[in-house]
ZAMAR-260001 format. One record per residue (C-alpha): x, y, z; residue in one letter. Coordinates in steps of 0.001 Angstrom, whole numbers, plus 524288, in hexadecimal, padded with zeros to 5 digits. Last residue first. Layout:
REM ZAMAR-260001
+-------+-------+-------+----+
:     x :     y :     z : aa :
+-------+-------+-------+----+
:     X :     Y :     Z :  a :
...
+-------+-------+-------+----+
END
This chain:
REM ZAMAR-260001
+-------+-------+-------+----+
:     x :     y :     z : aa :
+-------+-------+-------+----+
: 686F6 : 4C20B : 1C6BE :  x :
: 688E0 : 4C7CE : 1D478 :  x :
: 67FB0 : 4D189 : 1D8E8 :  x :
: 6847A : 4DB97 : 1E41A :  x :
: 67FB9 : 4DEF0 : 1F177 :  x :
: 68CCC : 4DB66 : 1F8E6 :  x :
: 6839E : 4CE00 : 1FB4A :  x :
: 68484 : 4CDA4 : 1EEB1 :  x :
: 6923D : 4D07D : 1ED10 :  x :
: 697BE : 4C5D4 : 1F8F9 :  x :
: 68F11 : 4BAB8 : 1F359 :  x :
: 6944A : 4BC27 : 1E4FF :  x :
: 6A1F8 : 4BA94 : 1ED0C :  x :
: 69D88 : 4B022 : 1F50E :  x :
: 6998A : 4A894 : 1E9C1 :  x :
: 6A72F : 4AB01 : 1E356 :  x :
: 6ADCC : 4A382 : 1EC58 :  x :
: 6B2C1 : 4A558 : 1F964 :  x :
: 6C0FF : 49F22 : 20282 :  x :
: 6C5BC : 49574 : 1F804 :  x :
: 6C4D1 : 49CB7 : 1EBD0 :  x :
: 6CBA2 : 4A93F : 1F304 :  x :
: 6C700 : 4B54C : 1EC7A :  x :
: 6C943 : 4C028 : 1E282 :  x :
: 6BE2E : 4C6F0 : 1DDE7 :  x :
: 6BBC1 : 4CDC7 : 1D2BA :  x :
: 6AD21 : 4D628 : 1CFA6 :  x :
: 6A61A : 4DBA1 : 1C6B6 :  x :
: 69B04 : 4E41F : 1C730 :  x :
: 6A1A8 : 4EC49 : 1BC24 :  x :
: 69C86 : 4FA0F : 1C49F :  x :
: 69DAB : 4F180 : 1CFB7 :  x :
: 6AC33 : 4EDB2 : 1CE68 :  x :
: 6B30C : 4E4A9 : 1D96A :  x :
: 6C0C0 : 4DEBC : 1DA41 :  x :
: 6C1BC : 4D614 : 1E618 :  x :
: 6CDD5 : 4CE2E : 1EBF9 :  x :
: 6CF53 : 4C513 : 1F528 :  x :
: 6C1FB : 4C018 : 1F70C :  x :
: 6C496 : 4B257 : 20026 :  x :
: 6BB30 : 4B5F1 : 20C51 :  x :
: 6B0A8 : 4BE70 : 20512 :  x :
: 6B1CD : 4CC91 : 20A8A :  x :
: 6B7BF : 4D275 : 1FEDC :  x :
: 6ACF5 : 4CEDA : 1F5E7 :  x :
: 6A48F : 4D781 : 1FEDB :  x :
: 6AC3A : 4E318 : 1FF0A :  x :
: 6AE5E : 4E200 : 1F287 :  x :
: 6A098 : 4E209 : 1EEDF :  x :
: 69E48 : 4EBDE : 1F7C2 :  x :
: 6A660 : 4F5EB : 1F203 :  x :
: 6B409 : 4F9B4 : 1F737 :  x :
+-------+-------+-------+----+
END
């Protein structure tokens, strides 16, 4: 598991994550009402990524 996903996974209301780093893409599946997808972009940089 890479550290984006590991990240990602933490945030309360991510059920699901699907992560490529050669694409730098990533899907996430999460809970509207428990995160959002500032939290997310939050999560990867702080993982040590850049988020465009």
């Amino acid at each position: 598991m890479n550290s984006v996903t590991k990240a990602l996974k933490n945030v309360v209301g991510v059920t699901d994550t699907n992560v490529d780093l050669a694409g730098a893409k990533a899907t996430v599946t999460f809970d509207e009402n428990q995160t959002n997808l500032s939290a997310l972009k939050e999560a990867v940089e702080d993982a040590g990524y850049d988020v465009d």
